[in-house]
C-alpha positions in Angstrom: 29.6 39.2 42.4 29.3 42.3 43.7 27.9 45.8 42.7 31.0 47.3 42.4 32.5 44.8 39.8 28.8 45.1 38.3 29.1 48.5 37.8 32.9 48.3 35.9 31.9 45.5 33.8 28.4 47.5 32.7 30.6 50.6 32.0 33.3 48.8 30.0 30.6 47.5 28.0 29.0 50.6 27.4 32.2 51.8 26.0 32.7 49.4 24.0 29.4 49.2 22.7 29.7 52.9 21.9 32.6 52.7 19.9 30.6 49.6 18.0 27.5 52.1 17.2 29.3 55.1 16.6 30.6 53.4 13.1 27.1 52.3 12.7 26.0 55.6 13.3 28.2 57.6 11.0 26.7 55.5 8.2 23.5 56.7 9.4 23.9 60.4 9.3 25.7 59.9 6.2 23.0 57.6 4.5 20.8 60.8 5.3 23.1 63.1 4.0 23.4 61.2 0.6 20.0 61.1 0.5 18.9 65.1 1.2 21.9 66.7 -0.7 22.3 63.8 -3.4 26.0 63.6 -4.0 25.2 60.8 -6.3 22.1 59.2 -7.5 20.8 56.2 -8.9 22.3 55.6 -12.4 25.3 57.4 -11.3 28.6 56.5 -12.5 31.1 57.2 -9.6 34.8 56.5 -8.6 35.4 56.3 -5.2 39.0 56.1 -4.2 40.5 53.5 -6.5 36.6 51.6 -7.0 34.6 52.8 -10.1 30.7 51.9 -11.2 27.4 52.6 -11.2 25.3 53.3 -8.6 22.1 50.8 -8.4 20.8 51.0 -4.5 21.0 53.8 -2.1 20.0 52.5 1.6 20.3 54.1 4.8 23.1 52.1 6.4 25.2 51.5 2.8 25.3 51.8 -0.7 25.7 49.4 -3.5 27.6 50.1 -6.7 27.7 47.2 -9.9 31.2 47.5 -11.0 31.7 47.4 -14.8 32.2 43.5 -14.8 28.5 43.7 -13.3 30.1 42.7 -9.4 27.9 44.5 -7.0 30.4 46.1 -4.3 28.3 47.0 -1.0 30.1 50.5 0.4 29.3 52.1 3.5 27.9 55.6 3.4 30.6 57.2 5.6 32.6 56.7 2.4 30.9 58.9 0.1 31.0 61.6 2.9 34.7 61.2 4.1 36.5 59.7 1.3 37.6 61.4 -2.1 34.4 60.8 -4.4 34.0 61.4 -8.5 31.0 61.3 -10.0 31.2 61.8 -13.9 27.6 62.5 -13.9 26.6 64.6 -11.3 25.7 67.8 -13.5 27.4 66.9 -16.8 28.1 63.6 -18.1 30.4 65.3 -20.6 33.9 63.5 -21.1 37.5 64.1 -22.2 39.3 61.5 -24.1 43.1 61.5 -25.0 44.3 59.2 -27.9 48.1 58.6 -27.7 50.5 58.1 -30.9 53.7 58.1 -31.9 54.9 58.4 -35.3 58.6 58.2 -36.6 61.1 60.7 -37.0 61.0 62.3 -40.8 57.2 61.8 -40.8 55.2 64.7 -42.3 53.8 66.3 -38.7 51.4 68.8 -40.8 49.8 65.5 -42.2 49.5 63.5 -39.1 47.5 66.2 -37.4 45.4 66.3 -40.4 45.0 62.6 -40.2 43.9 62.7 -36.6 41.5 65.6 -37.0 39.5 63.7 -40.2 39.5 61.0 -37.8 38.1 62.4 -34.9 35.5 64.7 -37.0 33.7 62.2 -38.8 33.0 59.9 -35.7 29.6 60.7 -34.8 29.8 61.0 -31.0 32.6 63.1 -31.3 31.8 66.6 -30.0 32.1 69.8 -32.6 32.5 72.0 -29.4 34.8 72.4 -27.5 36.3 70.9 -30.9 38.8 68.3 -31.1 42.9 69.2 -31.4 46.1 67.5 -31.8 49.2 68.7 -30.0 52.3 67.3 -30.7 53.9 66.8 -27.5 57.1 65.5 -27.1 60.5 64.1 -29.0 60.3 60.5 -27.5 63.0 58.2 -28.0 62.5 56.7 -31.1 58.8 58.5 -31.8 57.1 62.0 -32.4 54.5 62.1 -29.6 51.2 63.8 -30.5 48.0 63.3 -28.2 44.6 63.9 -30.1 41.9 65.2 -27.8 38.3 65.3 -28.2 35.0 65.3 -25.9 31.7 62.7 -26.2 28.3 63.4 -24.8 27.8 60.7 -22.8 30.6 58.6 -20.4 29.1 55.2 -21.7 30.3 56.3 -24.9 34.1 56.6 -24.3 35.6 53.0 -24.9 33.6 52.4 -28.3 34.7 56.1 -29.2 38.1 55.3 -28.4 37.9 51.7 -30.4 36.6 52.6 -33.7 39.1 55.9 -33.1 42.2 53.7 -33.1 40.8 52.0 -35.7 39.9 54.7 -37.9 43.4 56.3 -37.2 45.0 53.2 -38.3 43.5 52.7 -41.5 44.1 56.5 -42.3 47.8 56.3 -41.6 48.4 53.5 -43.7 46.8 55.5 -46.2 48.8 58.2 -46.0 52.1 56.6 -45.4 52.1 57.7 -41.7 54.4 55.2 -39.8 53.3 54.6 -36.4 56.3 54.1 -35.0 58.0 51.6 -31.8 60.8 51.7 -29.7 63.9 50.5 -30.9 67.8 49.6 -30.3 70.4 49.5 -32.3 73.8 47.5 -31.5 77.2 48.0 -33.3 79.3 45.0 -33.3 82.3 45.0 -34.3 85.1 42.0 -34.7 88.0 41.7 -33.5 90.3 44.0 -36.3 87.4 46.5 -35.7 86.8 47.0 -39.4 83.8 45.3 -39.9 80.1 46.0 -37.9 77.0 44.3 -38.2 74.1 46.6 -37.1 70.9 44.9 -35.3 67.9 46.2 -34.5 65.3 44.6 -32.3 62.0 45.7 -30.6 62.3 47.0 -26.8 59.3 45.8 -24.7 58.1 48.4 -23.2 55.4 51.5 -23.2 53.4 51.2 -26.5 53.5 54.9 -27.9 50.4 53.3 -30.6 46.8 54.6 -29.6 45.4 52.9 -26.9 
């Protein structure tokens, strides 16, 4: 073989074996940047692109993150540096939550906020400020939208908030003879003299306007 062919084969392999390092690399310099400036930390819980969890190792070339069904996800530090990154605890581990219901047309809309402030006041991880509010939002279909919003301390707090919240809300309707209402259809039929009409009404699958 000779020199000549030597020295095209040692330069396509140099290439090559650049563009091989350079991703290797960028996780390198990232790792370090992660590490110096601290974007996110052990214990952090992050969302990176559509990939949320918590933080447990922080290593040079990658970073692992234990999903919430405890999977541990391996992502490469160029990630955290060049992708769109979230992290809910960075400086403040403060967190909005929205409660969703709809209740039906005729319903007493003075009472319903009432309903859904008691219920968000007395829950203990509930924050007194900001304070919680209820908005009524929208004429739906076959519902009066309102969206309760409120704030807990801590992230880890949010879906056990938001449980015993529905539940709470629940009870306290019933109470007050709040109907949390569905969507619904109604059909006209009619025979063929068109004086009689039978009037059907049926459930349409669909968005649930109940809290979630």
């Amino acid at each position: 073989v000779s020199w000549d062919k030597l020295q095209w084969l040692a330069a396509a392999l140099s290439v090559g074996l650049g563009f091989g390092l350079q991703e290797i690399f960028g996780n390198f310099v990232s790792g370090l940047i992660i590490l110096f400036e601290r974007p996110v930390r052990i214990g952090d819980t992050v969302t990176i692109g559509t990939f949320s969890g918590t933080v447990s190792k922080i290593r040079i070339r990658a970073t692992t993150i234990t999903d919430f069904d405890r999977k541990e996800v391996i992502i490469p530090n160029k990630a955290f540096v060049t992708e769109r990154l979230i992290n809910w605890s960075l400086s403040d581990t403060t967190t909005r939550v929205v409660i969703r219901l709809g209740v039906a047309y005729g319903s007493d809309l003075d009472k319903v906020k009432e309903v859904l402030l008691e219920a968000a006041k007395s829950h203990p991880k509930v924050m007194h400020d900001p304070a919680p509010d209820v908005f009524f939002t929208t004429f739906g279909p076959s519902t009066l939208d309102h969206e309760l919003r409120l704030y807990v301390r801590e992230l880890r707090d949010r879906s056990y908030t938001v449980d015993e919240l529905n539940r709470t809300i629940d009870r306290l309707c019933r109470e007050n003879n709040i109907n949390i209402a569905f969507n619904q259809l109604e059909v006209h039929l009619r025979n063929e003299e068109g004086d009689e009409h039978t009037e059907v009404k049926r459930e349409i699958k669909g968005d649930d306007p109940t809290p979630a």
